[in-house]
C-alpha positions as CSV (number, residue, x, y, z in Angstrom):
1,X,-129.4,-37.4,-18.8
2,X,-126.7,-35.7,-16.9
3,X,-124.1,-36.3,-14.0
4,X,-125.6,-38.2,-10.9
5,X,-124.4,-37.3,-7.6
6,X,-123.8,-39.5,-4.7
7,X,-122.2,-39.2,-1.1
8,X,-121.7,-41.5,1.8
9,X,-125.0,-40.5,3.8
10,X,-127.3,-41.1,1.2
11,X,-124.9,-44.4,-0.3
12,X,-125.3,-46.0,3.1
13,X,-129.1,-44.8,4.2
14,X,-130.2,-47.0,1.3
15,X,-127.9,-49.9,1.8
16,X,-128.0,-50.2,5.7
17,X,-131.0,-48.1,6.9
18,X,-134.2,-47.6,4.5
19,X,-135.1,-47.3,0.7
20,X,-137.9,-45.2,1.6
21,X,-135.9,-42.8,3.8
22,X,-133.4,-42.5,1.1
23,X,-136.1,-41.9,-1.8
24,X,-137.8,-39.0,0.4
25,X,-134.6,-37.9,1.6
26,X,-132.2,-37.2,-1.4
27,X,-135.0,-38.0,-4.2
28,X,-138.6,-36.6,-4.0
29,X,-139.6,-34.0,-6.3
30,X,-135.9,-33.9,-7.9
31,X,-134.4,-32.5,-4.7
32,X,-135.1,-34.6,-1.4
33,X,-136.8,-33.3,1.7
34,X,-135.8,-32.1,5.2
35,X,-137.6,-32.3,8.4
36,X,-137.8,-29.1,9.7
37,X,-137.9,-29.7,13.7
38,X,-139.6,-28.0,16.1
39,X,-137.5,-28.8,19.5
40,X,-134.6,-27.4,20.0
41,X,-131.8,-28.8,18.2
42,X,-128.4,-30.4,20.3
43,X,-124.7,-29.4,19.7
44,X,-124.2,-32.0,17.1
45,X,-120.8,-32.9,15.5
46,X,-121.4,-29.8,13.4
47,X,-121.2,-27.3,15.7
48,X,-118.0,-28.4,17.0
49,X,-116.4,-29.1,13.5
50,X,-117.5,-25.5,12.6
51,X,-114.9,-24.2,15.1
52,X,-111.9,-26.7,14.7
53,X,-112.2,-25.8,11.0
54,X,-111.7,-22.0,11.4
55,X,-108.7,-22.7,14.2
56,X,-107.6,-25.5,11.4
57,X,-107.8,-23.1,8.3
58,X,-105.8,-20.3,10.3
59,X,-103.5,-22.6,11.0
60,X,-102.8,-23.8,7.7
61,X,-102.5,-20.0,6.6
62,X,-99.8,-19.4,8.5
63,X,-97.7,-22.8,7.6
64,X,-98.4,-21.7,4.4
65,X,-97.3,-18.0,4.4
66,X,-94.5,-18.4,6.7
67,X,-93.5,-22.4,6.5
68,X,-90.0,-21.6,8.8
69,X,-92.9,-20.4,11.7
70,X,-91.9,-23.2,14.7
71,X,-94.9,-24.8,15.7
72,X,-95.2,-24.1,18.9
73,X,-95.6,-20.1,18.0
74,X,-98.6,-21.0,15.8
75,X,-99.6,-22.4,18.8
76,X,-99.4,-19.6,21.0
77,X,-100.5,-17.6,18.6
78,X,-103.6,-19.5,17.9
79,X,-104.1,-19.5,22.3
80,X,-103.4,-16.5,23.2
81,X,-104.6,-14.3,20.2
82,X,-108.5,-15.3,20.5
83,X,-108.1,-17.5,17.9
84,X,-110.3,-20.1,19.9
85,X,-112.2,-17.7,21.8
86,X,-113.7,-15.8,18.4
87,X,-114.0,-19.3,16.8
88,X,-116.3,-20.8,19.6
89,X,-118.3,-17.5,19.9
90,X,-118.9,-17.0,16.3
91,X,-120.1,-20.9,16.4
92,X,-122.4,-20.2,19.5
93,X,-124.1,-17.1,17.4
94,X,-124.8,-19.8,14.7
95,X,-125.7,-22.3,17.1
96,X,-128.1,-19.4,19.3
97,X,-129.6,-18.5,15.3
98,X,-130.8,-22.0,14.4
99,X,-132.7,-22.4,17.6
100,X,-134.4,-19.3,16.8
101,X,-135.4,-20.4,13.5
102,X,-137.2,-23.1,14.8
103,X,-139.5,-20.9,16.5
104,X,-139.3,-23.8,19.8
105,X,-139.4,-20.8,22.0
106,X,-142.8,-19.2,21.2
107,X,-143.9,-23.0,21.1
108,X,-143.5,-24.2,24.2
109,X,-145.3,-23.5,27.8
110,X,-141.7,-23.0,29.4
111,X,-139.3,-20.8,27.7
112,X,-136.9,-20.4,30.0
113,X,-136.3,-24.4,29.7
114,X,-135.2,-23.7,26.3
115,X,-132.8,-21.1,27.5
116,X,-131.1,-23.4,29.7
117,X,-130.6,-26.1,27.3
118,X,-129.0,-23.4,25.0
119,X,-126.5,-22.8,27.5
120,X,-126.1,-26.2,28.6
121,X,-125.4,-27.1,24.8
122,X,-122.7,-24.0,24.4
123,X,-121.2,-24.8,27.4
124,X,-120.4,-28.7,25.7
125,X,-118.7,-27.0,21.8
126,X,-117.1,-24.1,24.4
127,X,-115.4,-27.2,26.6
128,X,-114.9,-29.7,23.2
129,X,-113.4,-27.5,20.9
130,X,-110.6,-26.2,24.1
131,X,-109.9,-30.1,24.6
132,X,-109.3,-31.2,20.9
133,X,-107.1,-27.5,20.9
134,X,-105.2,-28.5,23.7
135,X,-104.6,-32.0,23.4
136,X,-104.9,-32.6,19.4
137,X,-103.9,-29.2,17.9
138,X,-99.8,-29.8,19.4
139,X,-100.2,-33.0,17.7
140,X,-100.9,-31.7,14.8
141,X,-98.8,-28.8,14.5
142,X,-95.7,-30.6,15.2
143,X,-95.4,-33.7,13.4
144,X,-97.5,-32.5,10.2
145,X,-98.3,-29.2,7.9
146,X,-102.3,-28.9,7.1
147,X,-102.9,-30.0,3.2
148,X,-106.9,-29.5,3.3
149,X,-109.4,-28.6,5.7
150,X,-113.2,-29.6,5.2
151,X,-112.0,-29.2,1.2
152,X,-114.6,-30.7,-1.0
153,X,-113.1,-33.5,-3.5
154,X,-115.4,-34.6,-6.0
155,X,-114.5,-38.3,-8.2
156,X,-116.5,-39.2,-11.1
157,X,-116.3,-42.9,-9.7
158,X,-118.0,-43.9,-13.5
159,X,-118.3,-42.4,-16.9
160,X,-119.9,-43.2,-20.2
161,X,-117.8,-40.1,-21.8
162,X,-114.5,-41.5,-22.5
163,X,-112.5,-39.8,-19.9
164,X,-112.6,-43.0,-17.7
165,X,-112.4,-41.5,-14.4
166,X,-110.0,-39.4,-15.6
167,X,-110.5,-35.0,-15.4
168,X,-112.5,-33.1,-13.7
169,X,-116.0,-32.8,-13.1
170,X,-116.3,-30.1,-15.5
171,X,-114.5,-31.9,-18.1
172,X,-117.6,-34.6,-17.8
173,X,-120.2,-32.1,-17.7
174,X,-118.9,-30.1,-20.6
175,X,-118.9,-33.9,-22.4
176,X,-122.0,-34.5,-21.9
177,X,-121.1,-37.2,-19.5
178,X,-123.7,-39.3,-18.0
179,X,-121.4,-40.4,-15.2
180,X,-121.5,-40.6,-11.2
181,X,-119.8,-38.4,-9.2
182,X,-118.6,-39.2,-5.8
183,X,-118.8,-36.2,-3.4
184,X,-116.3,-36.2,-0.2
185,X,-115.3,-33.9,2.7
186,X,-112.5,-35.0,4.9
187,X,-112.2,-32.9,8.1
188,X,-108.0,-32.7,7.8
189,X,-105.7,-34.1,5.5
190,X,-102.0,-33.9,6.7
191,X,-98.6,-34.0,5.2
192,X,-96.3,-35.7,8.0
193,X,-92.8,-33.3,7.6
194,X,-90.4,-36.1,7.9
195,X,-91.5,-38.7,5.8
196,X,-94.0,-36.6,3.3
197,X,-96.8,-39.0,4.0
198,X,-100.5,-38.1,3.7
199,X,-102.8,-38.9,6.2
200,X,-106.7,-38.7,6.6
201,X,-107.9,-37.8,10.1
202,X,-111.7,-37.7,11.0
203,X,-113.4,-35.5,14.1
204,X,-116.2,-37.4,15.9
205,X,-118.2,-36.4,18.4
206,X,-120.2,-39.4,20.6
207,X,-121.8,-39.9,24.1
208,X,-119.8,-43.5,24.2
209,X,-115.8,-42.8,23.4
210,X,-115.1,-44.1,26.5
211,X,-116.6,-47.3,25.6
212,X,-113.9,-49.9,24.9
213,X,-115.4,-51.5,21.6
214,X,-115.9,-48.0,20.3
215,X,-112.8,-47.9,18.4
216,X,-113.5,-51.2,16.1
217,X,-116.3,-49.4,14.3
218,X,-113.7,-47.3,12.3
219,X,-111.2,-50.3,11.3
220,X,-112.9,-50.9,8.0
221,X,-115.0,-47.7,7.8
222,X,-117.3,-46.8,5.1
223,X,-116.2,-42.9,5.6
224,X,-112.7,-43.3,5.3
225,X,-112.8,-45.7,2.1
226,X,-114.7,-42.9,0.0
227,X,-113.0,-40.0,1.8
228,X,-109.8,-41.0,1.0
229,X,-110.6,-42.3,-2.9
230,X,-111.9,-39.1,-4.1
231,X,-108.9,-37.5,-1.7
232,X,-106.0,-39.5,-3.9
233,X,-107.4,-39.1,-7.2
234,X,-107.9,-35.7,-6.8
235,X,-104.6,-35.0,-5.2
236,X,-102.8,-37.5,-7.1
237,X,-100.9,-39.4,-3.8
238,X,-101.8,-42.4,-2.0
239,X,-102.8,-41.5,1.8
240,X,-101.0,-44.0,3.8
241,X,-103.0,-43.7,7.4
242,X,-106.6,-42.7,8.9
243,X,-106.3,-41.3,12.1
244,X,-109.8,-40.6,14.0
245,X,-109.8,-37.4,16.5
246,X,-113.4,-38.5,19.2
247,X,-114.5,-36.2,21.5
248,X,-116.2,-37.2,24.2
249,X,-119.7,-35.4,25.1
250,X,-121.2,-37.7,27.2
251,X,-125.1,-38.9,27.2
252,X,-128.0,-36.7,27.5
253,X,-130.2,-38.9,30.3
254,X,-132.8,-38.1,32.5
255,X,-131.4,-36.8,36.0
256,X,-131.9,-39.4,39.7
257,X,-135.1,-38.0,41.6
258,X,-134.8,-38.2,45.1
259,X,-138.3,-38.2,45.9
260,X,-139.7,-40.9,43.3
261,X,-136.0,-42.9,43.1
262,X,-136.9,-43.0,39.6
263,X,-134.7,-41.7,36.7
264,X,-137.8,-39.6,35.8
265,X,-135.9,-35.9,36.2
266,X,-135.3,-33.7,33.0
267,X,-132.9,-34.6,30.7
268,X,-129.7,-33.3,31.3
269,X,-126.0,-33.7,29.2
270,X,-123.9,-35.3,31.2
271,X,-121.2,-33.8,30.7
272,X,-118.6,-31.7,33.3
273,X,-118.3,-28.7,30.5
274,X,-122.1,-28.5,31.5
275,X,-122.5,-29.6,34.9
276,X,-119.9,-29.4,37.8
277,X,-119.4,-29.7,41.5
278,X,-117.7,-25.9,42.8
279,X,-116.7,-25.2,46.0
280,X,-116.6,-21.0,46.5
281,X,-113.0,-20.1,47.6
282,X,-112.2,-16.9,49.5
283,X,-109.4,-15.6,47.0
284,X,-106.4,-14.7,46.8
285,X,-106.0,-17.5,49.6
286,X,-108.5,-20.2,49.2
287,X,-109.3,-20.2,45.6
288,X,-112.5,-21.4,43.5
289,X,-112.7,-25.1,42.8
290,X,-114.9,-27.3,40.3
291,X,-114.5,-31.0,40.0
292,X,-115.6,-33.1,37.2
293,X,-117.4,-35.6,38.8
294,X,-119.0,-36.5,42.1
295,X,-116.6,-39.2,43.3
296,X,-113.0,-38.2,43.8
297,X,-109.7,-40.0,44.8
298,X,-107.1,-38.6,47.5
299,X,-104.1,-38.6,46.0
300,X,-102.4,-39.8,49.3
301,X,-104.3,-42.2,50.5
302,X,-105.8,-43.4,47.3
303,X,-109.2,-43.6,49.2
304,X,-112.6,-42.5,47.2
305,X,-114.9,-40.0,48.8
306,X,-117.4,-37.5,47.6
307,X,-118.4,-33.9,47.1
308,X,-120.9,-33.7,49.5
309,X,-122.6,-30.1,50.8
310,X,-121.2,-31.3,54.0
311,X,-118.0,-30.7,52.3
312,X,-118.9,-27.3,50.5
313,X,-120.0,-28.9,47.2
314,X,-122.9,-28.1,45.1
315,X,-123.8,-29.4,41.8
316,X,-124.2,-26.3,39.3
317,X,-124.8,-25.3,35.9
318,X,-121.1,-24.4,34.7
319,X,-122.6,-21.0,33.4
320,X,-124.5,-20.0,36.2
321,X,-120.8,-20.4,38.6
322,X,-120.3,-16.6,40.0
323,X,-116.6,-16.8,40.2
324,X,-114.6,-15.3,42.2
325,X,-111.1,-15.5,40.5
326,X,-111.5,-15.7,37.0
327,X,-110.5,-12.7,34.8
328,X,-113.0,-11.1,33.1
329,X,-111.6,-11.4,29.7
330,X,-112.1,-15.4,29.9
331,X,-115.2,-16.8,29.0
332,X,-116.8,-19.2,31.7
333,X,-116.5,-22.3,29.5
334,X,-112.4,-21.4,28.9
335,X,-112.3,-21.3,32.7
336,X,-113.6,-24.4,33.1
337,X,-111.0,-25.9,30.7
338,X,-108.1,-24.5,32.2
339,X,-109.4,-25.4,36.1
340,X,-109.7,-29.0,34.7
341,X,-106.4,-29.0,33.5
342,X,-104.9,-28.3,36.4
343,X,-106.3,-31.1,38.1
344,X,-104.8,-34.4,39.0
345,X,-104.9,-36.8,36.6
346,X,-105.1,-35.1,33.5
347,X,-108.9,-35.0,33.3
348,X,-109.1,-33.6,29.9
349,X,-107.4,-37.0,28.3
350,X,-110.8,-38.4,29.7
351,X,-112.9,-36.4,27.2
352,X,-110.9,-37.1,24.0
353,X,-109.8,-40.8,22.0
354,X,-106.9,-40.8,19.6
355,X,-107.4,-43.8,17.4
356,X,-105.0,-44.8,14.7
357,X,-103.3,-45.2,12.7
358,X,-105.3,-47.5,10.9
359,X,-103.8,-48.8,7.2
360,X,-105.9,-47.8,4.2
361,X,-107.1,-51.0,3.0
362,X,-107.4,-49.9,-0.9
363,X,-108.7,-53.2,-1.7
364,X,-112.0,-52.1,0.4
365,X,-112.0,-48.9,-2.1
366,X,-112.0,-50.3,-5.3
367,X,-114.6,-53.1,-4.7
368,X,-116.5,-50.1,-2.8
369,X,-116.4,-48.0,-5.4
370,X,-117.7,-50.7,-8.4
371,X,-120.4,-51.4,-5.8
372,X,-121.6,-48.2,-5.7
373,X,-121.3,-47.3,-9.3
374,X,-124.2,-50.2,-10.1
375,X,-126.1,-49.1,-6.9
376,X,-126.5,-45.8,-8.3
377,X,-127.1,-47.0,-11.7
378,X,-130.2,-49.3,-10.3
379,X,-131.2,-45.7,-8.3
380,X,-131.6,-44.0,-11.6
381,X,-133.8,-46.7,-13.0
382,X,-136.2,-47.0,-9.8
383,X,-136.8,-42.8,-10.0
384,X,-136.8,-42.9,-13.9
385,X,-139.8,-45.5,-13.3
386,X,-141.2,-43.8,-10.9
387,X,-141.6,-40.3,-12.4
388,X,-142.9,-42.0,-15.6
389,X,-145.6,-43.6,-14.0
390,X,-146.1,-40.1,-11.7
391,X,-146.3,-38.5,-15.7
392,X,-149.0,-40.8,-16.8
393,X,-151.3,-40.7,-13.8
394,X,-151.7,-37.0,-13.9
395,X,-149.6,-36.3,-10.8
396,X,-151.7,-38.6,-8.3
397,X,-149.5,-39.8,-6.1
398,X,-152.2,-41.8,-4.1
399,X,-153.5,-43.4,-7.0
400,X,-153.0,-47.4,-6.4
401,X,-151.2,-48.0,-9.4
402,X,-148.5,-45.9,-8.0
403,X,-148.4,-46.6,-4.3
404,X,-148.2,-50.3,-5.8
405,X,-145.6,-49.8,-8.1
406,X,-143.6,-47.3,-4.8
407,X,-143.6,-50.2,-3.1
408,X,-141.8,-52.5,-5.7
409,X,-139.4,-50.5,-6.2
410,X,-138.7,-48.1,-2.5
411,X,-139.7,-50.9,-0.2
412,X,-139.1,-49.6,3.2
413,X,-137.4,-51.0,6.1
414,X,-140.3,-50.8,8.5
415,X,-137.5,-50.3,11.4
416,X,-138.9,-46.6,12.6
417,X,-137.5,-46.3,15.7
418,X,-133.7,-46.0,15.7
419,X,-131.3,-44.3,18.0
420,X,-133.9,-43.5,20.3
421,X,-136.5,-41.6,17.9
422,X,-138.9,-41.8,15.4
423,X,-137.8,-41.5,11.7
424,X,-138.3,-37.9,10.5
425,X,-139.8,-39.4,7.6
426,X,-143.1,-41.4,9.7
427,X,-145.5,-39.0,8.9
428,X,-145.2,-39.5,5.2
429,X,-145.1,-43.5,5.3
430,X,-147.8,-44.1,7.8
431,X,-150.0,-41.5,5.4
432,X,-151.0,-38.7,8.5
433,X,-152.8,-35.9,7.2
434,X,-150.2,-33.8,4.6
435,X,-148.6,-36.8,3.7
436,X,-149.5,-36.7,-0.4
437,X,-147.7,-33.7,-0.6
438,X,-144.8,-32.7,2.6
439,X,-144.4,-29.7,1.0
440,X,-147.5,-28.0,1.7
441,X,-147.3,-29.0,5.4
442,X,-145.0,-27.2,8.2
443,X,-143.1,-30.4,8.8
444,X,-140.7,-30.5,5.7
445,X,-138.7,-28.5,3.0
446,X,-136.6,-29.2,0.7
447,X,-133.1,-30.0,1.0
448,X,-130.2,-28.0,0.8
449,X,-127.3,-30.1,-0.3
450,X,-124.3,-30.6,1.7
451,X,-121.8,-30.2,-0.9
452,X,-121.8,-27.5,-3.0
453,X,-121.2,-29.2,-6.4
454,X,-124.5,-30.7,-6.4
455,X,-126.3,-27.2,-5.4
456,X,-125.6,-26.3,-8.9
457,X,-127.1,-29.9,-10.4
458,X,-130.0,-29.1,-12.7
459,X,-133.0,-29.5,-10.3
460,X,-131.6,-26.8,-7.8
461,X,-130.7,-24.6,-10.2
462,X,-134.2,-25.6,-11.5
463,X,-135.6,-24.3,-8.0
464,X,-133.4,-21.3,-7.2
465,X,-134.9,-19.8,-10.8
466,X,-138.4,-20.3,-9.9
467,X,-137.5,-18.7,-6.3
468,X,-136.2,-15.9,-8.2
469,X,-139.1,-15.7,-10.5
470,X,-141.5,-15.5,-7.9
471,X,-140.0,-13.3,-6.0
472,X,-140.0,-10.9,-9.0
473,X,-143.5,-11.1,-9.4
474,X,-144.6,-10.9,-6.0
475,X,-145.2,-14.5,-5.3
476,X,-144.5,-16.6,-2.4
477,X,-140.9,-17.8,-2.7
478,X,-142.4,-21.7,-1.7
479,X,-145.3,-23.1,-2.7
480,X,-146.4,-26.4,-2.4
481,X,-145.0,-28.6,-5.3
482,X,-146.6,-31.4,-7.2
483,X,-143.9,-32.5,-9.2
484,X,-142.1,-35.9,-7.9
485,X,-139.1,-35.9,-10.2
C-alpha cells in the first residue's frame, strides 16, 4: 500500500466523461497512457500559460527583492526590457520543438501547410500573452503583490496514519500512510496590499469568451474548489475571491469559398493576431494600417462599411505583412499589438474577459473533498481487482474472464465523439489491431505526470530504473510492457 494520488483532470474524467478513459489514461500498466499525435498540435492554454508564468515569476522577484519598487516601474521594466519579447520567443522555440517531435512534417504530402499553421499558431500566444500583459498585468501589479505562480500544493485530502490531514506529504509517506493526496496548480495567487486578502485567479484560453453565458461555467467551478483547498491548507489562510483572467483566441473554422459558396476552405484560426486586413502606407506620411476585422464603423458618421481591395485592403497572414514602418527590433506579432491598440475602440478589451470576483463557497470544498476521498478509495478497489485477476490469467488481457470482469468494473461511456473529435483512447476500446498491448504500437506512451510529486510515486520510479537499466546494458530504453498494474 502507499499514498494515492489524485488531481482534478483525472477526478472529473471519471465522474463526468468516461471510466474507461480514466483507467487507460491515469491507470494502465501502473502509469496511464498518452496518445502520441501525429498532426500538428494547436497553441493550447499551455503555451500561453508558459509565458505569463515567466513574465509572472519575474514579477514576483522583484516585489519581493525590492517591495518599495512602485508598480508601474515593474511595469516598464517588464515592457521595455524584453521581458515579454524573450518570454514569447523562448515559448515559440518550445512550441516549434513539439511539432517537430511529432514527425507531422515528413508525414504529410504538403509540408509547407504545416509551416503555415506553425506561424499562424505563434502569431495567436505572440498576440495573447501582449493582451493579458497589457490589460491584466497593471491590474495586477497595482492592487496586489504575487504569493505563488503555477506553485504546486499538494493536500492529503485523507489519511489512515494519524496525522488527520495534518503535515506534509512527506510526513505521510515517512508514516507509512496509506492516504490520498490531492495535487493542485493555481496559475496566481495574490495578496491584495490594502486589505491582505488572498485571492485565486485562473488563465483560460477559449474560442467562445465572447459568448455571454460563458462566464456561468466558473460560478461553482470544480477547479477553483480544489485549487483553493490544497492552496489554504497549505498556506494556512482562507482565500476570499476567484478571479478568472480568459483570453480570447477565437475558433479554428473552415474559410468561405467563393467558387463552391460552401465553408469547405482550409481551416483557419480566426483570430486578428493571425489574420488581418493591411492597407500599405507610403511612410513617414501615410503610414501602414491593419484592421481587425472586415466590417468597420466611421467614427463620424457611425455608418458600417468594409475593407474592400477597392479600398486598398487585402486579407493577409499577419507574419507574411512586409512593413514598412515598424522597427526592426519589434517582432511582427508586437506590432500587431501595439497597431491594434491604437485603434478606436479599444480593440484589445475585445480579446480578453475579466470575471470575478466570485465568493469561495467552502461549503462546495468540504463536501467535494469527502466525495472524492471515497471515489478514490472505490478506484483503488476496481485496479486492485483488476490486476489480481490480470495475475491469475497469466497476463492475458483478452482472455473473457477479464474483458468480462473490465467491463464490470471500467464501464465505458460509449460517448466517443466529443468536442469535435474522436477519443484518443478509440483504438484501444473498439479492439483495432495493437489494442492488447498500446505500448507496442506507435500510437501511445506512457504518461508523464503533470505534477511532479507523483513523478516520484513508486511506479515511475519503478520505470525510470528500468530505463536506466537498459540503457546500461544496451537495451532499448522502451519496450513493449505486459504488466497492467
Amino acid at each position: 500500500m502507499a499514498l494515492l494520488y489524485v488531481d482534478r483532470t483525472r477526478y472529473v474524467t471519471g465522474l463526468g466523461h468516461c471510466l474507461m478513459n480514466r483507467y487507460l489514461g491515469h491507470h494502465l500498466y501502473g502509469t496511464g497512457i498518452t496518445y502520441v499525435g501525429s498532426s500538428i498540435p494547436l497553441v493550447t492554454g499551455s503555451h500561453t500559460h508558459d509565458a505569463i508564468e515567466h513574465i509572472a515569476k519575474f514579477c514576483q522577484q522583484v516585489q519581493q527583492s525590492a517591495p518599495e519598487t512602485p508598480w508601474i516601474d515593474i511595469y516598464n521594466e517588464v515592457t521595455k526590457k524584453h521581458v515579454v519579447r524573450n518570454s514569447i520567443e523562448a515559448t515559440i522555440d518550445k512550441y516549434n520543438l513539439q511539432v517537430d517531435e511529432t514527425d507531422v512534417k515528413n508525414l504529410t504530402e504538403f509540408p509547407e501547410d504545416i509551416e503555415e499553421q506553425v506561424m499562424e499558431q505563434c502569431s495567436l500566444v505572440g498576440g495573447l500573452v501582449w493582451v493579458w500583459v497589457k490589460k491584466a498585468l497593471p491590474w495586477v501589479l497595482e492592487h496586489y503583490e504575487i504569493v505563488a505562480v503555477e506553485r504546486e500544493f499538494e493536500y492529503v485530502i485523507d489519511c489512515d496514519c494519524g496525522l488527520a490531514g495534518l503535515g506534509s506529504v512527506a510526513d505521510h509517506e515517512f508514516r507509512g500512510c496509506n492516504g490520498i493526496v490531492l495535487m493542485t496548480r493555481p496559475d496566481l495567487i495574490l495578496r491584495h496590499k490594502m486589505s491582505g486578502h488572498l485571492i485565486y485567479v485562473e488563465l483560460k484560453t477559449g474560442g467562445d469568451v465572447k459568448n455571454r453565458n460563458y462566464s456561468q461555467q466558473f460560478e461553482d467551478n470544480i477547479q477553483f474548489a480544489l485549487g483553493a483547498a490544497a492552496a489554504q491548507k497549505v498556506l494556512g489562510e482562507e482565500i476570499k475571491e476567484l478571479y478568472v483572467h480568459a483570453l480570447h483566441k477565437g475558433q479554428r473554422d473552415r474559410e468561405y469559398n467563393v467558387t463552391t459558396r460552401e465553408y469547405d476552405g482550409p481551416r483557419k484560426q480566426n483570430s486578428p493576431f493571425c489574420y488581418g486586413f493591411f492597407k500599405e502606407g507610403q511612410p513617414p506620411l501615410v503610414p501602414d494600417e491593419l484592421l481587425p476585422s472586415y466590417w468597420n464603423h466611421d467614427p463620424v458618421t457611425g455608418k458600417r462599411w468594409g475593407a474592400t481591395e477597392n479600398r486598398g485592403y487585402k486579407k493577409v497572414e499577419t507574419w507574411k505583412i512586409e512593413w514598412q514602418d515598424k522597427p526592426h527590433e519589434v517582432p511582427y506579432y508586437e506590432h500587431i499589438v501595439n497597431m491594434y491598440e491604437a485603434l478606436d475602440g479599444d480593440e484589445l478589451s475585445n480579446h480578453i474577459k475579466f470575471i470575478g470576483p466570485i465568493g469561495n463557497q467552502t461549503f462546495l470544498t468540504e463536501r467535494l473533498l469527502v466525495e472524492m476521498a471515497y471515489e478514490e478509495r472505490r478506484w483503488k478497489e476496481r485496479t486492485d481487482y483488476l490486476d489480481a485477476l490480470y495475475e491469475e490469467l497469466g497476463g492475458d488481457v483478452t482472455h473473457p474472464d477479464y474483458q468480462e470482469a473490465l467491463s464490470a468494473v471500467i464501464p465505458r461511456s460509449w460517448e466517443c465523439y466529443k468536442y469535435g473529435g474522436w477519443c484518443d483512447k478509440i483504438h484501444i476500446c473498439f479492439q483495432r489491431p495493437g489494442w492488447e498491448d498500446p505500448l507496442s504500437t506507435s500510437k501511445y506512451s506512457r504518461r508523464t505526470p503533470n505534477h511532479p510529486i507523483e513523478l516520484n510515486a513508486q511506479p515511475f520510479k519503478e520505470l525510470e530504473d528500468a530505463k536506466a537499466e537498459q540503457k546500461a546494458t544496451g537495451g532499448p530504453t522502451e519496450s513493449s510492457s505486459t504488466e497492467q498494474g
